[in-house]
MITI-462007 format. One record per residue (C-alpha): residue number from 1; residue in one letter; chain; x, y, z. Coordinates in steps of 0.001 Angstrom, whole numbers. Example, Ala and Ser with C-alpha at 12.3 -4.5 7.8 and 13.67 -1.06 7.14 Angstrom:
# MITI-462007
rec pos: 1, code: a, unit: A, px: 12300, py: -4500, pz: 7800
rec pos: 2, code: s, unit: A, px: 13670, py: -1060, pz: 7140
This chain:
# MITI-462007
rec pos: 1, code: x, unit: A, px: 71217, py: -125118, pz: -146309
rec pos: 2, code: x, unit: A, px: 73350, py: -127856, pz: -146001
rec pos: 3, code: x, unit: A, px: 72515, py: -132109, pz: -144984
rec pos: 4, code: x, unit: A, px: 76251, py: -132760, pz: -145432
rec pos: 5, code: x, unit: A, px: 76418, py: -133329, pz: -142113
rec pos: 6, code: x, unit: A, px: 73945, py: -135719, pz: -141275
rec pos: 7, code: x, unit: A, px: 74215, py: -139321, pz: -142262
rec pos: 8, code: x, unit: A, px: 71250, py: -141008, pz: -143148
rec pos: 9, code: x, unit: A, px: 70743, py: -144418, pz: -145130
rec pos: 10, code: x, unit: A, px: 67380, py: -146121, pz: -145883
rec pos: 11, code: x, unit: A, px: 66841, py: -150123, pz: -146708
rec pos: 12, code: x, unit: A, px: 63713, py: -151267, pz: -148137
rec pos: 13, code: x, unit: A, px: 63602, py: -154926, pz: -146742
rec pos: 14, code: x, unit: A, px: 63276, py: -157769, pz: -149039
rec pos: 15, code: x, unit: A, px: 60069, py: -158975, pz: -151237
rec pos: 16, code: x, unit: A, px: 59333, py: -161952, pz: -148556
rec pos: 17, code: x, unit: A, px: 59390, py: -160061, pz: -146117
rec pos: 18, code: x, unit: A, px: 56614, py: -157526, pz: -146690
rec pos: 19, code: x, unit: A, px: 53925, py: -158712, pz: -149191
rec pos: 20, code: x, unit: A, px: 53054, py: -155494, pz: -150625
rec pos: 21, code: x, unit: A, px: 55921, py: -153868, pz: -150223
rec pos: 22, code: x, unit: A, px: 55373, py: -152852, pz: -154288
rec pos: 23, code: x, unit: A, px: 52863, py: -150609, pz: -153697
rec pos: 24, code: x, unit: A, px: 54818, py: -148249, pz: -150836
rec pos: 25, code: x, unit: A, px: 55115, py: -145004, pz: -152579
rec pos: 26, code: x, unit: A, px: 58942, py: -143876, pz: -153345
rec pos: 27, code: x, unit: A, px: 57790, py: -140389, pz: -154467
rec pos: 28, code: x, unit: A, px: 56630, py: -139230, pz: -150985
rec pos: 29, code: x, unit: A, px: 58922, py: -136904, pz: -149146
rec pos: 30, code: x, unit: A, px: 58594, py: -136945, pz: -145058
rec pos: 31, code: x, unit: A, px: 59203, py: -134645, pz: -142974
rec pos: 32, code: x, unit: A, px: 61084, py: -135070, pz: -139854
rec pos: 33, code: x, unit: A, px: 61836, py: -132780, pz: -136735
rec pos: 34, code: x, unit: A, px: 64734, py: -134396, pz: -134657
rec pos: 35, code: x, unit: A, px: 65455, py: -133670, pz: -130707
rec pos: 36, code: x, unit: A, px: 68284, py: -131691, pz: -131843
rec pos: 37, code: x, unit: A, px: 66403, py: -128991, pz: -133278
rec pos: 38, code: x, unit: A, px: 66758, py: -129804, pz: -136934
rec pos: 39, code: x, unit: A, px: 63904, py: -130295, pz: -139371
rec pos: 40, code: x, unit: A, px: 64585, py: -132162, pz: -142675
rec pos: 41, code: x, unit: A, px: 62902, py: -133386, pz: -146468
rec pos: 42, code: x, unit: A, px: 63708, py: -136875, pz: -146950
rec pos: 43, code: x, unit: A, px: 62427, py: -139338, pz: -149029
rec pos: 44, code: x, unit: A, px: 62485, py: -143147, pz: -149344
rec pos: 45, code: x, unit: A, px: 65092, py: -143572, pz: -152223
rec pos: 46, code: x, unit: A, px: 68142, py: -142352, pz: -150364
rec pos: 47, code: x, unit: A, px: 67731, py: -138670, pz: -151370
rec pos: 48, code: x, unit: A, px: 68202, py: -135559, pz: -148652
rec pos: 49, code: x, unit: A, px: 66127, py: -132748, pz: -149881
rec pos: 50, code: x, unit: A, px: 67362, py: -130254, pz: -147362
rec pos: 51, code: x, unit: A, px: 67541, py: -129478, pz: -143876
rec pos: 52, code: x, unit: A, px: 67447, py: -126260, pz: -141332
rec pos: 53, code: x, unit: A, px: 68719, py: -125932, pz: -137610
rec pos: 54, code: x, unit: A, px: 66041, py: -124494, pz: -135734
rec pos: 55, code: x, unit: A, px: 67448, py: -124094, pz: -132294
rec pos: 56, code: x, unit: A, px: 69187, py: -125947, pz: -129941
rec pos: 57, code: x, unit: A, px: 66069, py: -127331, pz: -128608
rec pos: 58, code: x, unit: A, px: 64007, py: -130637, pz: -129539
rec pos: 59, code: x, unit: A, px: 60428, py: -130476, pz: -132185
rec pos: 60, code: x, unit: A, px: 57611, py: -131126, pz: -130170
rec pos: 61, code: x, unit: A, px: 54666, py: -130284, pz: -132927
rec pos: 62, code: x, unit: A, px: 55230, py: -130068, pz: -136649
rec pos: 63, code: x, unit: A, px: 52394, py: -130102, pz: -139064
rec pos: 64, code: x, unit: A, px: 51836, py: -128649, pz: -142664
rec pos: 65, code: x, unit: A, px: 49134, py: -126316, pz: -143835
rec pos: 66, code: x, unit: A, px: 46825, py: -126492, pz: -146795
rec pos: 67, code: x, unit: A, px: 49297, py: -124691, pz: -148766
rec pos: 68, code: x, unit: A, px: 52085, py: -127350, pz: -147934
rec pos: 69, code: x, unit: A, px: 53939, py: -125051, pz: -145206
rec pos: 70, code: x, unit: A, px: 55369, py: -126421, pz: -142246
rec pos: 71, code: x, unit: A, px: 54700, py: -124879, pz: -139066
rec pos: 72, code: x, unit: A, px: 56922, py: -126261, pz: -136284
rec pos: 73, code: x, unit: A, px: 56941, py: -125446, pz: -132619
rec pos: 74, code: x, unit: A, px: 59838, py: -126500, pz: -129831
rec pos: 75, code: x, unit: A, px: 60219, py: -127198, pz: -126342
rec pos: 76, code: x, unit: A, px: 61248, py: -123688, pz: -125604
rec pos: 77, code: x, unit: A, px: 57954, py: -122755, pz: -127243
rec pos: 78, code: x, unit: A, px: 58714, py: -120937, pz: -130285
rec pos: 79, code: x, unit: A, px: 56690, py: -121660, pz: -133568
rec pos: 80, code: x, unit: A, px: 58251, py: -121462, pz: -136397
rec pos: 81, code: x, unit: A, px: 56787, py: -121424, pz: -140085
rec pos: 82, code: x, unit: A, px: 58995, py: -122903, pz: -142872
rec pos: 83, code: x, unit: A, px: 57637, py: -123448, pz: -146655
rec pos: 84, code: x, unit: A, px: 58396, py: -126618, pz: -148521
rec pos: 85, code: x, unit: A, px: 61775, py: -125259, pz: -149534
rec pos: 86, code: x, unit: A, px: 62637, py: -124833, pz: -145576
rec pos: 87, code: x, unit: A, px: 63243, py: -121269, pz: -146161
rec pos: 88, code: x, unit: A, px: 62160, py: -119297, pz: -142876
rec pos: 89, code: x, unit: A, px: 58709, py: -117097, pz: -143372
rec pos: 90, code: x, unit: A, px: 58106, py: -116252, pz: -139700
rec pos: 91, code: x, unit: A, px: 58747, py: -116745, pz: -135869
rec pos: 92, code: x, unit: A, px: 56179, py: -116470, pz: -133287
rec pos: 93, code: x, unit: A, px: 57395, py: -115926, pz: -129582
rec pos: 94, code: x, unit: A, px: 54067, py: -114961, pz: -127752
rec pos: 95, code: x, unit: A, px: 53427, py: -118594, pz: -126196
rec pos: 96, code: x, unit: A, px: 54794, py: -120050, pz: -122860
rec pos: 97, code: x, unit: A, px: 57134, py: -122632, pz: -122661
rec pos: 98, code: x, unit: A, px: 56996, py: -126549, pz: -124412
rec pos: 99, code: x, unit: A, px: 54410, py: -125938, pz: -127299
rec pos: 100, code: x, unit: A, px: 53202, py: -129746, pz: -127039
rec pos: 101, code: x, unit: A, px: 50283, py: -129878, pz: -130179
rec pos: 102, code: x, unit: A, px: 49759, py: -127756, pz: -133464
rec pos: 103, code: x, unit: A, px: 46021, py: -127633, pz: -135262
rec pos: 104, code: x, unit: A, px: 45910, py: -125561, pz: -138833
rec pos: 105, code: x, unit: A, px: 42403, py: -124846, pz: -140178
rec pos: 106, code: x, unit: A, px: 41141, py: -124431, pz: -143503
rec pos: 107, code: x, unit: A, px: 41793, py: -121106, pz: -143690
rec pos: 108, code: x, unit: A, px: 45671, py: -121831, pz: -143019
rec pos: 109, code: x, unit: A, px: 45556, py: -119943, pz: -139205
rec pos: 110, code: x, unit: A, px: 47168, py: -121936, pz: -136817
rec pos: 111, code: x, unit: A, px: 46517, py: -123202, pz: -133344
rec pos: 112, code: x, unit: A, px: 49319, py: -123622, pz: -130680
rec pos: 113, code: x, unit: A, px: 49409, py: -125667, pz: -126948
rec pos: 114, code: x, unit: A, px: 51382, py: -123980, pz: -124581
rec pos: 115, code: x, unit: A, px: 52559, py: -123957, pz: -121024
rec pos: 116, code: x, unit: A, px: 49664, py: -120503, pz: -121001
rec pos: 117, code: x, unit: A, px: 46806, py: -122587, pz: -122815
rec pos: 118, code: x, unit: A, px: 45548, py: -122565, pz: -126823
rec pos: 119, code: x, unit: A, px: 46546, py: -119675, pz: -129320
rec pos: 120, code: x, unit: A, px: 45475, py: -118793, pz: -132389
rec pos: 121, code: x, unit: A, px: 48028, py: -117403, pz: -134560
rec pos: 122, code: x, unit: A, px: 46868, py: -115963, pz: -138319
rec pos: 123, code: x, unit: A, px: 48181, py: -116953, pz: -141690
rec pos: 124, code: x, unit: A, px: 51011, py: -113859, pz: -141225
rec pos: 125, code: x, unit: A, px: 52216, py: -115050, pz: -137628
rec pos: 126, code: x, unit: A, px: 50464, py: -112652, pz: -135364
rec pos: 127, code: x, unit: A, px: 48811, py: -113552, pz: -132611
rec pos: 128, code: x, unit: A, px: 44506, py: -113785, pz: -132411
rec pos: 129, code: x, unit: A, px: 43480, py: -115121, pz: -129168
rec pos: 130, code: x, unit: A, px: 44263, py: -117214, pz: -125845
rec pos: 131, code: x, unit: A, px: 41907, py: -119538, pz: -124284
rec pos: 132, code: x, unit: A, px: 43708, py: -120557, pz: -120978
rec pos: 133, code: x, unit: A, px: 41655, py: -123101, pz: -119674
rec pos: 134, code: x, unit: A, px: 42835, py: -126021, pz: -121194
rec pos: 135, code: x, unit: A, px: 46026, py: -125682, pz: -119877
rec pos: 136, code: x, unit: A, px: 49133, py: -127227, pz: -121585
rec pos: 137, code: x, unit: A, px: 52273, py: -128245, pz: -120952
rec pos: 138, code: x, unit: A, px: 54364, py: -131335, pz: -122627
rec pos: 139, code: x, unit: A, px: 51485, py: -133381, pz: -122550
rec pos: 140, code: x, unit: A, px: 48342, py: -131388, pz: -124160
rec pos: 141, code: x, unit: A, px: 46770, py: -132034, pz: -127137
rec pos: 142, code: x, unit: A, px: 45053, py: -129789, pz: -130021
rec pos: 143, code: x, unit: A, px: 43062, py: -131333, pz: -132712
rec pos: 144, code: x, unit: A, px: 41221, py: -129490, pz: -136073
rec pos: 145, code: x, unit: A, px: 38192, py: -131253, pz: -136551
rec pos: 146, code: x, unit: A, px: 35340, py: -129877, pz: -139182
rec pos: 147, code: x, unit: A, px: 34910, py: -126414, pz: -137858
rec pos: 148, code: x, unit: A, px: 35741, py: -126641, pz: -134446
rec pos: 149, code: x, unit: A, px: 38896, py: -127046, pz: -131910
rec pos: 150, code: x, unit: A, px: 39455, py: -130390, pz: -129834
rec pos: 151, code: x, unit: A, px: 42232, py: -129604, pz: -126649
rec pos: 152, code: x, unit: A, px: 42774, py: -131373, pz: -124074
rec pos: 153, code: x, unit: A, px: 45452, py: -131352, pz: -120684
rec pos: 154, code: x, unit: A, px: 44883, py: -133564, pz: -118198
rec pos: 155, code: x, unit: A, px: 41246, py: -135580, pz: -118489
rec pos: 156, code: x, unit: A, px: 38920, py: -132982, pz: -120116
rec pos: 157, code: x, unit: A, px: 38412, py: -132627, pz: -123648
rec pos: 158, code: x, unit: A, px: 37443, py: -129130, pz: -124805
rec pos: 159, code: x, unit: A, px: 35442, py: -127774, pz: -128225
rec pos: 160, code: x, unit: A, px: 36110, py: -124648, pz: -129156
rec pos: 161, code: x, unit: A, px: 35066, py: -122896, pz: -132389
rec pos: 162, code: x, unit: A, px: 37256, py: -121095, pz: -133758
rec pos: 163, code: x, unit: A, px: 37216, py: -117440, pz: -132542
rec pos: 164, code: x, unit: A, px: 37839, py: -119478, pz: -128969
rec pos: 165, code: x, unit: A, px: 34331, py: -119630, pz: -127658
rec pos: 166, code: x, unit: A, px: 34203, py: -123050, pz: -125855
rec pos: 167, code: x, unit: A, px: 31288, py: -125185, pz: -126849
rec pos: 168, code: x, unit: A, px: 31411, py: -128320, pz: -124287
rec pos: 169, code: x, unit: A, px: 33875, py: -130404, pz: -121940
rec pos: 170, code: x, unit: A, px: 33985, py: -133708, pz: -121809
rec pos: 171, code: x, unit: A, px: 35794, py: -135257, pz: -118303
rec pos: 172, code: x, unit: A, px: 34407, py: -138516, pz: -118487
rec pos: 173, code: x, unit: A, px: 37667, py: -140539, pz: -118506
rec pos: 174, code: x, unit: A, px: 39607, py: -141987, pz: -115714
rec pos: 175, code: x, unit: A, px: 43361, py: -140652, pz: -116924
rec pos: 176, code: x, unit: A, px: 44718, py: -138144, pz: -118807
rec pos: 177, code: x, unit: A, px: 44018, py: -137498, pz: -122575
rec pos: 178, code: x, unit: A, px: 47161, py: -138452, pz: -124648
rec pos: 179, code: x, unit: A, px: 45439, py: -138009, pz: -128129
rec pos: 180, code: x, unit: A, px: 42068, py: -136776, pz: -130283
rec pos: 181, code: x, unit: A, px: 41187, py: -138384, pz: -133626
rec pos: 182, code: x, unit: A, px: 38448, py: -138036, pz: -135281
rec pos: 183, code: x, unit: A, px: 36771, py: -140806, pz: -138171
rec pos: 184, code: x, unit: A, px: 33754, py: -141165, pz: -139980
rec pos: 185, code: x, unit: A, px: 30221, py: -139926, pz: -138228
rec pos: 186, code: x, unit: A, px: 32030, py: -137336, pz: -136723
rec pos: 187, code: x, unit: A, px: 32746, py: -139359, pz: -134147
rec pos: 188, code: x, unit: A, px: 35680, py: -138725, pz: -132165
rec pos: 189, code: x, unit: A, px: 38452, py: -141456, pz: -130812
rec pos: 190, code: x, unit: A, px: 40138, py: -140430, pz: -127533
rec pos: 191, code: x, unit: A, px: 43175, py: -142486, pz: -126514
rec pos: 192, code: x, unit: A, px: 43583, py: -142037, pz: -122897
rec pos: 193, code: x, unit: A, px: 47210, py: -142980, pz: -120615
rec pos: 194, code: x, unit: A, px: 45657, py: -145998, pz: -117998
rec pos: 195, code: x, unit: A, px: 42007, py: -146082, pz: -119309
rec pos: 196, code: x, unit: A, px: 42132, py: -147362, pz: -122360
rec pos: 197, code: x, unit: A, px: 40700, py: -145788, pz: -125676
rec pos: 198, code: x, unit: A, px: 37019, py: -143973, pz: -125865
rec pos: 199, code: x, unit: A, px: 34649, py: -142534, pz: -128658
rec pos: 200, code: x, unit: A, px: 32313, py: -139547, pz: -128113
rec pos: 201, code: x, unit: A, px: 29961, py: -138183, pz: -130304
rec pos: 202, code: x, unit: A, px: 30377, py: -134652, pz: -132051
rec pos: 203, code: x, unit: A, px: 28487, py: -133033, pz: -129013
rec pos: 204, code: x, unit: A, px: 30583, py: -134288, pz: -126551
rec pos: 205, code: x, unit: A, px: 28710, py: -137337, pz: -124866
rec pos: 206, code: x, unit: A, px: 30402, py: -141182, pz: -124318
rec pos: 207, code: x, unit: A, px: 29765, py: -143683, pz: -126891
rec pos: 208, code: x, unit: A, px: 31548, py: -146248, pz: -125764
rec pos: 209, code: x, unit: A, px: 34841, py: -147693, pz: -124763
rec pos: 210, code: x, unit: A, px: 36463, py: -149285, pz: -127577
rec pos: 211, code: x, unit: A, px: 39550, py: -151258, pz: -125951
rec pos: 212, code: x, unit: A, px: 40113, py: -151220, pz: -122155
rec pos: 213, code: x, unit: A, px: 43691, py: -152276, pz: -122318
rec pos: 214, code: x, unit: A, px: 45183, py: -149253, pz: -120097
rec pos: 215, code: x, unit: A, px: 48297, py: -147145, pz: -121267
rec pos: 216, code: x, unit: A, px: 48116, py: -145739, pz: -124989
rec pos: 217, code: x, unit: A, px: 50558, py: -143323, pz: -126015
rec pos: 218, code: x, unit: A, px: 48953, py: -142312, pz: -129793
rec pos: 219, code: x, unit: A, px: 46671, py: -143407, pz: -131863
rec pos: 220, code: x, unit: A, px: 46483, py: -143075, pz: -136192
rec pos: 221, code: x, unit: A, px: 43261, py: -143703, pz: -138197
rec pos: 222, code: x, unit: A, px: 43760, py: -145331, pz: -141825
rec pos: 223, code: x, unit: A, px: 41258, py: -144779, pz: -144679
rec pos: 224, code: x, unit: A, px: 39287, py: -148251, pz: -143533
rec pos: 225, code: x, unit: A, px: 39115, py: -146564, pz: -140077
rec pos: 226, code: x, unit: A, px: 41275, py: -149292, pz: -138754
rec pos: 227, code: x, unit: A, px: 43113, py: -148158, pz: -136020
rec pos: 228, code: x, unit: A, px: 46896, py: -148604, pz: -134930
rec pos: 229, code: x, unit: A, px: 47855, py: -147360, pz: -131469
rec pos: 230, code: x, unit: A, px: 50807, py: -147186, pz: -129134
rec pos: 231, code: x, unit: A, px: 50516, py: -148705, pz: -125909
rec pos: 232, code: x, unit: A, px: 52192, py: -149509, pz: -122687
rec pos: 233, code: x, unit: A, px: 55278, py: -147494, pz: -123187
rec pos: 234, code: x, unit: A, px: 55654, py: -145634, pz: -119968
rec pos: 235, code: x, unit: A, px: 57181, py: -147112, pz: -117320
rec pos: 236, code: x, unit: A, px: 53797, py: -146022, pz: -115234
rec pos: 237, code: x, unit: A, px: 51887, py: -148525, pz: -117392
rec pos: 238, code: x, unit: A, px: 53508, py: -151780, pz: -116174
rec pos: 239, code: x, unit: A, px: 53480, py: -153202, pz: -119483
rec pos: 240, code: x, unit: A, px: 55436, py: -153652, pz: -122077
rec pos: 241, code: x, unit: A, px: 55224, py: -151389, pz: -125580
rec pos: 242, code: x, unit: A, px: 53281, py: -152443, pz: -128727
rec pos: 243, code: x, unit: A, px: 52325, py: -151336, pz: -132066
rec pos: 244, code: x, unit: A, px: 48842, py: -152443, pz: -131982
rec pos: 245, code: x, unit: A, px: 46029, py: -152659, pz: -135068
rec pos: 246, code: x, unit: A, px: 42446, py: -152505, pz: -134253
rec pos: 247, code: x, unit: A, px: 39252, py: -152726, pz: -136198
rec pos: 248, code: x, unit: A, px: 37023, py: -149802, pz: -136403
rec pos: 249, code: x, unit: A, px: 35108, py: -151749, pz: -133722
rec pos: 250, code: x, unit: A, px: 38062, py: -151727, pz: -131258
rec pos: 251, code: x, unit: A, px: 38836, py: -156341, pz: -132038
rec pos: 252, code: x, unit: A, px: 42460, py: -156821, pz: -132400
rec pos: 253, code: x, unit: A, px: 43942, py: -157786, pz: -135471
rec pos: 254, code: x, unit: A, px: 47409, py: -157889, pz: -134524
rec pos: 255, code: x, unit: A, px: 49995, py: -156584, pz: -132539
rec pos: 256, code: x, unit: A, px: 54155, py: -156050, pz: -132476
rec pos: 257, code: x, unit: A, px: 55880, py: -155501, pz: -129939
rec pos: 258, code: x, unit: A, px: 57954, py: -152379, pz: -129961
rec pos: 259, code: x, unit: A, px: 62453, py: -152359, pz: -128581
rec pos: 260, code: x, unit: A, px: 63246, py: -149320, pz: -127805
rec pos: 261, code: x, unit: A, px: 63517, py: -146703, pz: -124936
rec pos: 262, code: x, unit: A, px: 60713, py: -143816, pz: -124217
rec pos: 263, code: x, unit: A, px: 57218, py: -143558, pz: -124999
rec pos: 264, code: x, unit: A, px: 55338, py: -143572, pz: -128369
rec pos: 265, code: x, unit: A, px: 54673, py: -139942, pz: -129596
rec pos: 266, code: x, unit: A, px: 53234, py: -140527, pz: -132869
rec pos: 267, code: x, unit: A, px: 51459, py: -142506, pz: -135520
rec pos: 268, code: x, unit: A, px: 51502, py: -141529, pz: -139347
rec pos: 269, code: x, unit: A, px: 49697, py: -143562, pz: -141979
rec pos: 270, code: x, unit: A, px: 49954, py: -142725, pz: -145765
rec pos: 271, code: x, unit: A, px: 47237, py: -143289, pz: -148261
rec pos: 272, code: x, unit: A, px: 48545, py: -146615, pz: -149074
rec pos: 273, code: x, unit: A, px: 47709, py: -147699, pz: -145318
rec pos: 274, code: x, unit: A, px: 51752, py: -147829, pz: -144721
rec pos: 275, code: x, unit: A, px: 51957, py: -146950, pz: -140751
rec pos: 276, code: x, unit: A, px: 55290, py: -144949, pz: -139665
rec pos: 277, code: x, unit: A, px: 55769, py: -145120, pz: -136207
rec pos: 278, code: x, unit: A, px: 57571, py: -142176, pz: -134293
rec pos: 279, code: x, unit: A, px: 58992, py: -143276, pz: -130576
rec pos: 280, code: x, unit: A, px: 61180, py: -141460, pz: -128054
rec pos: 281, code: x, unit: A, px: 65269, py: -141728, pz: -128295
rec pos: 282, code: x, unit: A, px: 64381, py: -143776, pz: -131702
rec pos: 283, code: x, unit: A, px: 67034, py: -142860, pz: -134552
rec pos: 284, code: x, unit: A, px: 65307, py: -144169, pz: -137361
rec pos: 285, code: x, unit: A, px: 62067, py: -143421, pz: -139141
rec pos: 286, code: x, unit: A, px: 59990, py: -146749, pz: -139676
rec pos: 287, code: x, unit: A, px: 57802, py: -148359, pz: -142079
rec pos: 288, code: x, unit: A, px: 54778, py: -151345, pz: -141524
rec pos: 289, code: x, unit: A, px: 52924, py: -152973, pz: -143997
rec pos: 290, code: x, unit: A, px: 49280, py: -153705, pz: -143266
rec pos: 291, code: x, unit: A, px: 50328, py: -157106, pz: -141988
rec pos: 292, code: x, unit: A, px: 52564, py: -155888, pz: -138801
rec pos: 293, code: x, unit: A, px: 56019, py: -156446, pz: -141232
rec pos: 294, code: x, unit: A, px: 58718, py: -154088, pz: -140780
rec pos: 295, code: x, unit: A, px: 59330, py: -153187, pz: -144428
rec pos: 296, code: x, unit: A, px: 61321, py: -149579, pz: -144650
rec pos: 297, code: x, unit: A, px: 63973, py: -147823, pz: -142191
rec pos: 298, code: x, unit: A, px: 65623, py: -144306, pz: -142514
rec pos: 299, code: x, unit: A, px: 68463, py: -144312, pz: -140066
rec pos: 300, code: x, unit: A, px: 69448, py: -141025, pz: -138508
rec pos: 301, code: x, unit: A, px: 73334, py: -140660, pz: -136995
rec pos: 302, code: x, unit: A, px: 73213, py: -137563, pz: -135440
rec pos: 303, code: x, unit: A, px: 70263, py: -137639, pz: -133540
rec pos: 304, code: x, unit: A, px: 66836, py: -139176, pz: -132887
rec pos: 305, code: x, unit: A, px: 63215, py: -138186, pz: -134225
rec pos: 306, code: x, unit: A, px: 60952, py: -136327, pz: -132574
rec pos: 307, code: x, unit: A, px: 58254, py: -136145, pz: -135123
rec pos: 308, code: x, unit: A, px: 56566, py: -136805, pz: -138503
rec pos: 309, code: x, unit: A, px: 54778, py: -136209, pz: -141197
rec pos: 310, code: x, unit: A, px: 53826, py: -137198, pz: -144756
C-alpha cells in the first residue's frame, strides 16, 4: 500500500489564534474514508500511515471495533473490515444498496443500514439476521447504545436488542431522524432535519425538546455533555450552515458559521473536547478548539472526505 499519490499537508494555526491549542494531541491517528473510495491513517504531524482503495465508490459508514478494526461500508453497499494496518480481513456483500450507518457491539458483531433494513453481521463476516422495518437508504441511522440497537429511517426511532427483537418505536417527531446520541441517564439525543433536536428516555417516551431551531444535519456529545451540532445545511432548510455548541441543557454558547457546499455528515470530538467537523465536497479534515477557533487543517488533493474517526 502506497499514499504516494495523495497529497496531503496539515497547518496547526498559530498560538493566538487558538488558546489551548497546547493541549491538542499530536499522537492521535484519524481515520478518514474519502468519496473516492479510499480509506487512510493520518495523523496531525504531517505523517501518512497508509492508505487502501476500496472501490470506486464513496465511504458512507466507517467505525472501529473494540479491537481497533475498521469496518467500512460504501454506497454500493459492501462492508468491508480492515485492521489497523489496512490489511483486508473480510468483505460482506449480503446488504442492499447505500449502507448509510454502522453500530459494533461489545462483543465486536457488527450492525449494517441498508437499502433492505438492519443486519447483523458476526465477528467473522457472516451474516446473523435482518430486521426490515426500519428501512434504510442514504439517510438511516444505527446507533449501539448499552445493550440495545437505536435505527431510525424516516421519523421513527426503533430499539432493538440485539438478536433483532424490537423493543419500542418512537414517531413522535415532526421530520425525519438525521442522528441518535446517547449521554448520561441513558437518555437519548435525537437530532431531527426541520424539527429541531429532542431527548427521550431509555424506554422510548419524549423528554423534551432541547433547541427548536429546525434543520440539523449531526450532532457530537463531548465528555461535559456539551453538545455541537450541524445545522441548516440543506438547501430545504432555508438557512444558512453552522457549527453550533450547546449546553447539556440545549442554551447556546456559540456558534460559526460553516463555507462550504453540501450538508454536514458528521461530528467527532476527541477526549481533549477538540471537535472535527466532517461536511459534504469538503477536502480538508478540520479542527475547533472549545472556543469556536479554527486551530488544525489536513488538506486532501485528490478528493474530499466522506467520514471520520478518532
Amino acid at each position: 500500500m502506497t499514499i504516494s499519490a495523495l497529497l496531503l499537508s496539515c497547518e496547526l494555526f498559530d498560538e493566538d489564534q487558538a488558546v489551548d491549542q497546547e493541549d491538542f494531541n499530536t499522537d492521535q491517528y484519524f481515520y478518514a474514508g474519502l468519496e473516492n473510495g479510499m480509506v487512510l491513517k493520518i495523523n496531525p504531524i504531517e505523517e501518512e500511515i497508509w492508505s487502501e482503495q476500496i472501490g470506486d465508490e464513496p465511504i458512507t459508514a466507517i467505525e472501529r471495533n473494540r479491537n481497533g478494526n475498521m469496518i467500512i461500508g460504501t454506497e454500493d453497499g459492501y462492508v468491508h473490515k480492515l485492521d489497523d494496518d489496512g490489511n483486508r480481513i473480510w468483505e460482506y456483500d449480503e446488504q442492499e444498496d447505500f449502507i448509510s450507518g454502522i453500530a459494533i457491539d461489545d462483543e465486536n458483531n457488527t450492525y449494517t443500514l441498508g437499502g433492505d433494513g438492519l443486519h447483523k453481521i458476526s465477528p467473522d463476516g457472516e451474516y446473523v439476521w435482518r430486521y426490515s422495518d426500519a428501512g434504510g437508504g442514504s439517510e438511516g441511522v444505527v446507533a449501539f447504545q448499552e445493550e440495545y440497537l437505536l435505527t431510525a429511517a424516516g421519523n421513527a426511532i426503533h430499539k432493538l436488542d440485539t438478536s433483532g427483537q424490537q423493543q419500542w418505536v418512537y414517531d413522535d417527531p415532526d421530520a425525519a431522524v438525521s442522528e441518535i446520541r446517547s449521554n448520561e441517564g441513558d437518555l437519548i439525543i435525537v437530532a431531527t432535519q426541520g424539527d429541531g433536536l429532542h431527548q427521550i428516555d431509555s424506554e422510548g417516551a419524549p423528554v423534551r425538546q432541547i433547541y427548536s431551531s429546525g434543520w440539523i444535519d449531526v450532532v457530537g456529545i463531548d465528555q461535559d455533555q456539551n453538545m455541537y451540532i450541524g445545522t441548516g445545511s440543506d438547501e430545504n432548510s432555508g438557512g444558512e450552515a453552522e457549527l453550533v455548541k450547546l449546553r447539556e441543557n440545549g442554551s447556546q454558547v456559540w456558534s460559526e458559521p460553516w463555507e462550504r457546499d453540501g450538508e454536514f455528515r458528521q461530528i467527532q470530538i476527541d477526549d481533549e473536547g477538540f471537535v472535527f467537523p466532517v461536511g459534504s465536497g469538503l477536502d480538508e479534515i478540520r479542527a475547533y478548539n472549545r472556543n469556536a477557533e479554527k486551530i488544525w487543517t489536513y488538506q486532501l488533493e485528490t478528493s474530499p472526505v466522506s467520514l471520520m474517526i478518532l
